[in-house]
matplotlib code that plots the C-alpha trace (Angstrom):
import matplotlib.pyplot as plt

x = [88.3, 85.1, 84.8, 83.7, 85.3, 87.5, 89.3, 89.0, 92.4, 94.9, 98.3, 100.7, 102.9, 105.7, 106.5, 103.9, 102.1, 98.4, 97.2, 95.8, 96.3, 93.8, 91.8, 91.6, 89.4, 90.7, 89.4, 92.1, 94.3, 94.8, 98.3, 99.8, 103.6, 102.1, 100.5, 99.4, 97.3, 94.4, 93.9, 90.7, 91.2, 94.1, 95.1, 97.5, 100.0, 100.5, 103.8, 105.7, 103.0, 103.0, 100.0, 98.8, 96.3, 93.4, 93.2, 96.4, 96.3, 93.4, 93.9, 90.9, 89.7, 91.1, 94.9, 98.0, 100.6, 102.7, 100.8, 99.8, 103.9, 104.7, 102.6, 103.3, 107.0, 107.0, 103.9, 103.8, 106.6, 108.3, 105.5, 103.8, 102.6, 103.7, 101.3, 102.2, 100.9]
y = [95.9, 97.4, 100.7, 99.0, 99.3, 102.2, 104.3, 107.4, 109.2, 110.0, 109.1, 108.7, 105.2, 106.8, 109.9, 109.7, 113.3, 113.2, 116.0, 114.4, 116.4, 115.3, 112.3, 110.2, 107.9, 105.6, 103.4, 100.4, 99.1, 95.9, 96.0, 92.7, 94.0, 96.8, 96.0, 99.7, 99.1, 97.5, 100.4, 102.1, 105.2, 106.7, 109.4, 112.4, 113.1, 116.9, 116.2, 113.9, 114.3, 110.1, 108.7, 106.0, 103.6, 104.6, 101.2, 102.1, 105.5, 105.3, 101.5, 100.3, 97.0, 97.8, 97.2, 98.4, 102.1, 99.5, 96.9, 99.2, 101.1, 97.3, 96.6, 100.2, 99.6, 96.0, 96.4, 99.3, 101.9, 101.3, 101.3, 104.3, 107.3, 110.9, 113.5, 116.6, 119.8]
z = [85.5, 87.2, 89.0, 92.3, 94.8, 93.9, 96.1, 93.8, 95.2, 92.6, 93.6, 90.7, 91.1, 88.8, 91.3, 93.9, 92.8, 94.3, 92.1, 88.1, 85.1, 83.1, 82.3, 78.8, 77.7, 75.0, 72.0, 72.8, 69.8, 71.1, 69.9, 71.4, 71.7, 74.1, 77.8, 77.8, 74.3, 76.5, 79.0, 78.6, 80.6, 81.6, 83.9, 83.4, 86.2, 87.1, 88.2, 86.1, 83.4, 82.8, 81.3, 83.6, 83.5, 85.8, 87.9, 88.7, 89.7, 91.5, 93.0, 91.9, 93.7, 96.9, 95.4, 97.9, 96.9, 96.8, 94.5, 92.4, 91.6, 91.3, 88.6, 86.9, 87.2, 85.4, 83.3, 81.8, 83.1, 79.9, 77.4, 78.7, 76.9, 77.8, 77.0, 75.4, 76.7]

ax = plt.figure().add_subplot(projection="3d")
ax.plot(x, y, z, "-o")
ax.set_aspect("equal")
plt.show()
């Protein structure tokens, strides 16, 4: 997914945190049993600390709060990473 149209505000779809931890940038896997394998960059909540993909976090393509929890609860809630600090 492209960049354009971003809306650049971090707001976690797990706990609804605005502020990011950290951002990742990831070589994908492509393993099929995972949708989270595919994700390319990933952002770091400071609250709940859940990796999430960053089309998500930061709605890329105009997507809705609500859209965008939606897909994070059926898509990839379950799979996600939890970074360690």
């Amino acid at each position: 997914m492209s960049r354009k149209d971003v809306k650049h505000d971090f707001l976690c779809p797990a706990c609804g945190g605005s502020e990011p931890l950290m951002t990742t940038h990831i070589s994908p896997s492509f393993d099929s049993g995972r949708p989270s394998t595919h994700i390319l960059m990933r952002i770091t909540c400071g609250n709940c600390e859940n990796s999430i993909p960053a089309h998500l976090a930061e709605r890329w393509g105009g997507i809705s709060i609500a859209d965008a929890k939606t897909e994070w609860l059926n898509e990839y809630c379950e799979s996600a990473p939890r970074t360690e600090i």
